[in-house]
PATI-840571 format. One record per residue: x negated, y, z of N, C-alpha, C in turn. Coordinates in steps of 0.05 Angstrom, whole numbers, plus 5000, padded with zeros to 4 digits. Atoms other than C-alpha are relative to their C-alpha. Layout:
// PATI-840571
XYZXYZXYZ...
END
This chain:
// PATI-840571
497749834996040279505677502449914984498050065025046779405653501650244978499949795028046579975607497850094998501349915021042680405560500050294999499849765000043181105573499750104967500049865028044581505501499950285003499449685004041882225500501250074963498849815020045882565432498750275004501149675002043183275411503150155013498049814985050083545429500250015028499750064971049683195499498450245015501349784984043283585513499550285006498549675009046084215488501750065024497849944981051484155534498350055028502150164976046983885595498350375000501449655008042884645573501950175011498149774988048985075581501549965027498850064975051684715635497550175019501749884976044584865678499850354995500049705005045185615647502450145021497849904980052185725679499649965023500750074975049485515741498350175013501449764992044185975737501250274992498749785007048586595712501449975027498250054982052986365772497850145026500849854972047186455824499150205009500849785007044387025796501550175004497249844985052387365801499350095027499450164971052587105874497450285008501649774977046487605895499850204984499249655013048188265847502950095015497949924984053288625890501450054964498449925028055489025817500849734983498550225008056388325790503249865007497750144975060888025843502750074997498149805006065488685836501649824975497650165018069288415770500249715003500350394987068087675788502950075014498749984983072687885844502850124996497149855015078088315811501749764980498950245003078587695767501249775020499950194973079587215830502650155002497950024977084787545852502850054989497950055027088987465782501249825001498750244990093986955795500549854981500150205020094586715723498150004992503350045012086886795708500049735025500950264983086086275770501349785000498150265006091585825745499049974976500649975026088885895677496749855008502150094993081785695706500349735012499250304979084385105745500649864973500150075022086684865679498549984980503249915017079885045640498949655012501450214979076284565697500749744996498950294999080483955682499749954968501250045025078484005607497649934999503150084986071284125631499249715004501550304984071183525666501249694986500050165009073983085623498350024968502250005026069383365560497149885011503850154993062483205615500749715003499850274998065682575625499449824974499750115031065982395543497450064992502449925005058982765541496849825017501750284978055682115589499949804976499450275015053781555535498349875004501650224994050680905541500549744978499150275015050880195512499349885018499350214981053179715546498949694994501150235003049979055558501149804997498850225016051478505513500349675019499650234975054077865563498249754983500350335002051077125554496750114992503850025018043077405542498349995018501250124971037777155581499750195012500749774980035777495634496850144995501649885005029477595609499350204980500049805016030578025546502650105002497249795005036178525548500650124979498749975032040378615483502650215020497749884998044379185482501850114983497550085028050879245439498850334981500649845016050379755385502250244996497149854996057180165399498950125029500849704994055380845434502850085021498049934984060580875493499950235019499549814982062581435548500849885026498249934976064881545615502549964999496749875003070881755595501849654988499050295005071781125553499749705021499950154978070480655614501250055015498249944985074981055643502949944992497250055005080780915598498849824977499750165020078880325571502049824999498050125014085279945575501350184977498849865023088180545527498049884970502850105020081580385481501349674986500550285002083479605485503349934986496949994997090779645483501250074973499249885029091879705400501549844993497550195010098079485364499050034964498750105032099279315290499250224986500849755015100880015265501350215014498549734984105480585285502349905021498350004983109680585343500650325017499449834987113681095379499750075025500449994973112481415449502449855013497750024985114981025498501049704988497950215017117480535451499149665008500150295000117679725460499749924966500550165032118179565378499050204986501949825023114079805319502450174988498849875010116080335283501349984969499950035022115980015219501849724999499350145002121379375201497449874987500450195017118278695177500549835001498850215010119378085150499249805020501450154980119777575203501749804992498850195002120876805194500549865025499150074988124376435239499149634997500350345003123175605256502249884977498450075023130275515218499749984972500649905028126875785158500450254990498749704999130776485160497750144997501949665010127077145133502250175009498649684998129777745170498150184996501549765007127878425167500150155022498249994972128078615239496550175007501849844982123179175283498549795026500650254985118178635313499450165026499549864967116878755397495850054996502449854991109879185413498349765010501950214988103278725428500350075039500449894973102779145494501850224997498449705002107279765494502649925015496650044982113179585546500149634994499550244995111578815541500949855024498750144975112978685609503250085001497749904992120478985601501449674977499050265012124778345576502650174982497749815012130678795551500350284983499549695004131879405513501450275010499849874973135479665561499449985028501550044983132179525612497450285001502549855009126679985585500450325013498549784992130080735607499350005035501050054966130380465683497549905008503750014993123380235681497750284996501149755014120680855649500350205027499249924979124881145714499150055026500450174982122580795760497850025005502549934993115580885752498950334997500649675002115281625740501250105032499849954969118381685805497449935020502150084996113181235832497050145007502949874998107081585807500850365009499249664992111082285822499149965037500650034965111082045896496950015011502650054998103781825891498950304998501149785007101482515857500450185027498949944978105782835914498049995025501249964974102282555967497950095004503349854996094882725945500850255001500149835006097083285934500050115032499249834970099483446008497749955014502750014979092983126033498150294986500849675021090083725986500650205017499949774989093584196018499050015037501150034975093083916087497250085007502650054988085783876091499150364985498949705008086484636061500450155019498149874986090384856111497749905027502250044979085084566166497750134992502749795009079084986136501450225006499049764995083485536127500950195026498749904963086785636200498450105013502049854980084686086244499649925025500850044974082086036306502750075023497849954982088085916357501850034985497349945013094086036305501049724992497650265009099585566297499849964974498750115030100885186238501750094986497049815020107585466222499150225001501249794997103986126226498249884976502550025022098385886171501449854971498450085014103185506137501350164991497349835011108186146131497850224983502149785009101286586115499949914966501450055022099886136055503050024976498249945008107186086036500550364988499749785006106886826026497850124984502249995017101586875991497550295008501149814990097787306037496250044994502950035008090087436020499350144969500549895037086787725955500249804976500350225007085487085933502449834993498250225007091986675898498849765011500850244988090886115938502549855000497450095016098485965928500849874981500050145033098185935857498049794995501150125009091985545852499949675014499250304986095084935901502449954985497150175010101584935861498549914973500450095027098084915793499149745002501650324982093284295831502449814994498150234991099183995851501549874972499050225035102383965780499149864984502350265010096783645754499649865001498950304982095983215798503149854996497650165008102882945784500649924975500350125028102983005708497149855001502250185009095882615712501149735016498950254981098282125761502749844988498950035019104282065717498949754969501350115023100182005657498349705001500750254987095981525685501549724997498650354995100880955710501149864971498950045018104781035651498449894976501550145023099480925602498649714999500950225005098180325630502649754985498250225016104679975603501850074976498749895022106980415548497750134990501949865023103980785488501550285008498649674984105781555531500950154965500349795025104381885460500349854966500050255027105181225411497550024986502450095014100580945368499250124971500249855023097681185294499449704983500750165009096580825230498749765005500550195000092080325245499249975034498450164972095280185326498650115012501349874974090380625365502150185012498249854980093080955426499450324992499149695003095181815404498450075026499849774971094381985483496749875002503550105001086881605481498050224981502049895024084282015414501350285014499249714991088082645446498050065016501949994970083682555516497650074979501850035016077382375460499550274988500949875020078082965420500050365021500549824995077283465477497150095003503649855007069983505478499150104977500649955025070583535407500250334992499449745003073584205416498850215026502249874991069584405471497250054991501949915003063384365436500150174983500249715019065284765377499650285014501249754977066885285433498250135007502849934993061185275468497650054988503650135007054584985429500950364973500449785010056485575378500450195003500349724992057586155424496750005004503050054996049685815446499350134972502350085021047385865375500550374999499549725004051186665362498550095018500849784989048886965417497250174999503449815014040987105405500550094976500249835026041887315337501450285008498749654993047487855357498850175015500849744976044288085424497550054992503049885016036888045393499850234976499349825027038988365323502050275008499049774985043788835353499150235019501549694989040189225404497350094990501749915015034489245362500350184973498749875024037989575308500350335010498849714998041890125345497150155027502249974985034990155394497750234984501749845014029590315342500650214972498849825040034190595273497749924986502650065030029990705221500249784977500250245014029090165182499649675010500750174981028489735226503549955000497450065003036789805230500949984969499450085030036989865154500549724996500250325006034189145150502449835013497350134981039488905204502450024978497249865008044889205177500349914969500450125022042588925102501349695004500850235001041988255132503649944999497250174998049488165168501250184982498049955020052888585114500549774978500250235022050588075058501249735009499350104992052087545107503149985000498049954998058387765125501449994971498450085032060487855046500749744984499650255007060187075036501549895016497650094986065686685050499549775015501250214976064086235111500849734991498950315012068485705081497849904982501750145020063385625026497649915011502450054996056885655070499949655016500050284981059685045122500649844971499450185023062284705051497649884998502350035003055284805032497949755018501950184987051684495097501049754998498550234990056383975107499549774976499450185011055983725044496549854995502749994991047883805040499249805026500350234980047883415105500349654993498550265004052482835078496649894976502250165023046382725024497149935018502650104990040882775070500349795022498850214980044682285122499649764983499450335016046081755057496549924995503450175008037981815042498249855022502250124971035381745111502349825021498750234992039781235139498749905031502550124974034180915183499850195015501049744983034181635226502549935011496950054981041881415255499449835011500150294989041780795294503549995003497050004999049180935294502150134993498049865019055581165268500550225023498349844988056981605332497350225003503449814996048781975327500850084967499649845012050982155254502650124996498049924989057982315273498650275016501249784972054282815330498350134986502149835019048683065274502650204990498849945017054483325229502150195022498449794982058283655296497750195012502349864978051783905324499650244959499849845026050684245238502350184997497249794999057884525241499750175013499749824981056784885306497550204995501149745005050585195286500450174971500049855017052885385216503150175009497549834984059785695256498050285010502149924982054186045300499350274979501449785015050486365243502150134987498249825009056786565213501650255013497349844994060586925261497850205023502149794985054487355297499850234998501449755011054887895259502650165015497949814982062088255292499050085024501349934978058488215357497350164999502449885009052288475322500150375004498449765007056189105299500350095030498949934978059189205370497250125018502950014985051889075405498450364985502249875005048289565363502350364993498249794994053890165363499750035035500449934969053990175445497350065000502449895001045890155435499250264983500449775016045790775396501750165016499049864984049291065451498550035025501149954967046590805512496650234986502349994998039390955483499350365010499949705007041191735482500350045031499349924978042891665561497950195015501249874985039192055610497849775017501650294987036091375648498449904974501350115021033491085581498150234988502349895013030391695562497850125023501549994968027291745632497849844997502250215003024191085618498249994974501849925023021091225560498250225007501549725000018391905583497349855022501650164974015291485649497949814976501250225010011590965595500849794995498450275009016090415591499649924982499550085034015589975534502549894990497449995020020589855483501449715012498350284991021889125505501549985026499549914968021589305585503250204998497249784999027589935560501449774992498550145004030689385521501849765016499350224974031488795569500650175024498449964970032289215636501750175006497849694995036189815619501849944978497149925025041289685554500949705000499150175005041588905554501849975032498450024981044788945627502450204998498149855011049489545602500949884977498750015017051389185547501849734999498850364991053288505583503150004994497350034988060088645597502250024964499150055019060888705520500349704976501150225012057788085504501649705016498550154983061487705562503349984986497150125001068887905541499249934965499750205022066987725460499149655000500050324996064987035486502849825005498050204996070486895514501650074987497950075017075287145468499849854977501050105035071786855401500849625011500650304984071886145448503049904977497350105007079686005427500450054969499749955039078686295347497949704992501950235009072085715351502249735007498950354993077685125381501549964967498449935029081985365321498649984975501550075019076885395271499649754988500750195010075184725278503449814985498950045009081784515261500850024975500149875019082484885204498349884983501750195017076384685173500349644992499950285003078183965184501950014975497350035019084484025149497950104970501450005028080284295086497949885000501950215004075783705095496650075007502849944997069084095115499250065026500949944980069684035188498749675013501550164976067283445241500649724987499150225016066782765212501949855001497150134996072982325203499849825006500150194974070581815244500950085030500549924967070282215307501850135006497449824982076482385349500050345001499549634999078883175338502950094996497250034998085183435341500550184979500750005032083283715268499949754984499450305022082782995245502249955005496850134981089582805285501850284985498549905017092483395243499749994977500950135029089983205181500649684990498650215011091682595188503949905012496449994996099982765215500450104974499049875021099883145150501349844973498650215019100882495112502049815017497850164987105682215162502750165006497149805006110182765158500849944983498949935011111082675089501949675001497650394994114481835107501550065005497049974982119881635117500949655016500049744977121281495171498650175014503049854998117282065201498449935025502250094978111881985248498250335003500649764990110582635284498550035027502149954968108282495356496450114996502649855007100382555326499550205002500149724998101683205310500850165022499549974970105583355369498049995027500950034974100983035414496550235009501149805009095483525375500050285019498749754987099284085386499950095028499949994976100683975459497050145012503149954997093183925474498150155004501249775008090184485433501950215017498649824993095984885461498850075026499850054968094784785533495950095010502649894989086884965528499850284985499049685008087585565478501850185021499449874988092485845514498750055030501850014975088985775588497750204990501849875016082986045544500650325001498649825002087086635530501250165018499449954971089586785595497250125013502749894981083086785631498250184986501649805018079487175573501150295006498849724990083887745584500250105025500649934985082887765649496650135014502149914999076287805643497650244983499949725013076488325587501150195024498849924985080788685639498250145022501249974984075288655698497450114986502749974999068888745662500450234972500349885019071089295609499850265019500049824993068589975637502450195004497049865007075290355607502750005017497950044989080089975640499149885031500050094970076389775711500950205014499449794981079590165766498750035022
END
């Protein structure tokens, strides 16, 4: 074969929740009472533009979550040597960005480095002159020249994005049509945005995407879109790179929170007694230690048992992935207990209902009341703190980076990419795009995050469903 398939513990983590959502999905699909807020969401026009935007994160985090090693050229054919560098999807997908490294800093866009140096001349001459980019606008012969090329192909790939886009809608617009109605008639329907369903909004948001990726795309193949960092890697490469980084925090430690809260929680406000004493002992004490100290703690605890056992890595990107896969479950154990609180307050309510004390009177046992009567009443609490905690975990990890106890500083995050603009701010001249290109990034999935969370607080909170 000419690769090596690489399962990572985070991979199969992901690969887990992925087949979970799939089964929560089909499980929805045949509960009528499910469906109901599913559907109230659906027909939110910035929750489904906000989701369309989710999806294109998604799919470039399972793309970065595919690794292999790639097979080393010139070895016989009868033993297969394979290289020792831990590649992706994603990175075979943009590996001219990967390949394409300059010197040191350069600006978006830009043809010369950002930094003057000393260049000699055949005459003998020493100037001090901004030398021209290895790759970054080398095909432009001029400096001006550079503006109308820049032009020129953003039009280009605008046209291109454009057209998929209309085959998009076209082939849209042929599903959709009804039986015997004109085109200008299905065409003026969709124009108007007729249906429950934003189907409107979620072809224009498509379509911008499609254009800024198509954009993004061409462009990056002859310019640095986002410029380069200290030592000449491509910004808009480690930007792409560091979204799985912030998807797993997300995810793998809502995975790790959730049994402790929903287990410890309805067992608390279920049985009292002492039985909630002990609970209520456990995450209070928890909760009184400062989370900063406990990840300090693992992280640093890890770093020693990584330097002893050495021989347990086969590579820098498997203890890179130990030390993100330890973060997310010590995030996990930290932040269980708010939902804990929430969980076991509603269970000290529902348990008092008229149905729950039905089932008890009938014989029920405690586990049978627990699982079929209070953990399905208490979903809809457990659903919207997932998704709002999701955008405090992208944030977190940033945070932590910047005080040095988050994801290792090998591995693309847009916590390391702020941590490390923080010393390029203070130069001169400054070098800000990093952080910028950061910013952008995190912005653009938090916020989306944020959007669709509230919509789905919105739909699935008893109080406010109509």
């Amino acid at each position: 074969m000419p690769f090596q398939l690489v399962f990572l513990l985070t991979d199969v983590l992901i690969y887990v929740l992925l087949a979970a959502l799939i089964a929560f999905g089909l499980y929805t699909a045949h509960h009528e009472h499910l469906r109901v807020p599913w559907r109230q969401v659906a027909r939110r026009p910035m929750a489904m533009a906000s989701l369309v935007i989710l999806l294109v994160y998604v799919a470039v985090g399972l793309m970065d979550s595919v690794h292999y090693r790639p097979l080393l050229e010139g070895q016989n054919r009868g033993e297969a040597v394979y290289s020792n560098e831990v590649l992706s999807l994603l990175d075979k997908a943009t590996k001219p960005l990967r390949a394409r490294a300059e010197k040191t800093y350069s600006a978006p866009f830009a043809m010369q480095a950002y930094s003057m140096e000393t260049a000699e001349y055949p005459d003998g001459r020493h100037v001090r002159e901004y030398p021209r980019l290895l790759h970054g606008g080398a095909h432009v012969q001029e400096a001006g020249e550079r503006v109308g090329d820049i032009m020129l192909r953003v039009g280009a790939a605008t046209l291109a994005g454009f057209g998929i886009w209309l085959l998009i809608v076209a082939s849209f617009l042929l599903f959709w049509r009804r039986h015997a109605e004109s085109w200008m008639l299905t065409i003026r329907r969709l124009v108007r945005g007729e249906g429950d369903f934003p189907r409107r909004t979620v072809l224009v948001t498509v379509g911008v995407l499609i254009v800024l990726t198509a954009n993004a795309a061409y462009l990056s193949l002859y310019y640095h879109i986002f410029g380069t960092d200290q030592v000449g890697q491509d910004v808009f490469h480690k930007s792409l790179k560091s979204v799985r980084t912030g998807l797993v925090i997300g995810t793998l430690t809502t995975l790790v929170m959730l049994p402790f809260a929903a287990l410890f929680g309805i067992m608390a406000g279920y049985f009292r007694g002492w039985v909630d004493d002990v609970i209520q002992y456990v995450y209070t004490t928890l909760s009184s230690i400062p989370g900063v100290l406990l990840i300090a703690a693992a992280i640093l605890s890890l770093q020693v048992y990584v330097a002893n056992h050495a021989e347990l890595f086969d590579s820098a990107t498997a203890r890179a992935d130990i030390r993100l896969l330890i973060l997310c479950l010590i995030l996990g154990v930290t932040s269980w207990t708010s939902l804990c609180r929430l969980l076991r307050g509603e269970t000290l309510k529902l348990r008092e209902v008229d149905y729950i004390q039905a089932a008890r009177a009938l014989g029920a046992s405690h586990v049978a009341v627990m699982a079929r009567h209070i953990l399905p009443n208490v979903m809809h609490i457990i659903l919207i703190t997932v998704v709002l905690d999701f955008s405090g975990l992208v944030l977190a990890e940033a945070v932590l980076s910047y005080v040095g106890v988050g994801v290792d500083p090998t591995m693309d995050s847009w916590g390391n990419m702020i941590v490390s603009a923080r010393l390029e701010m203070a130069r001169e001249p400054l070098v800000w795009w990093s952080l910028a290109s950061a910013f952008v990034f995190m912005f653009g999935l938090v916020l989306a995050a944020n959007l669709f969370s509230d919509a789905v607080r919105d739909a699935f909170d008893p109080r406010l469903r109509k």
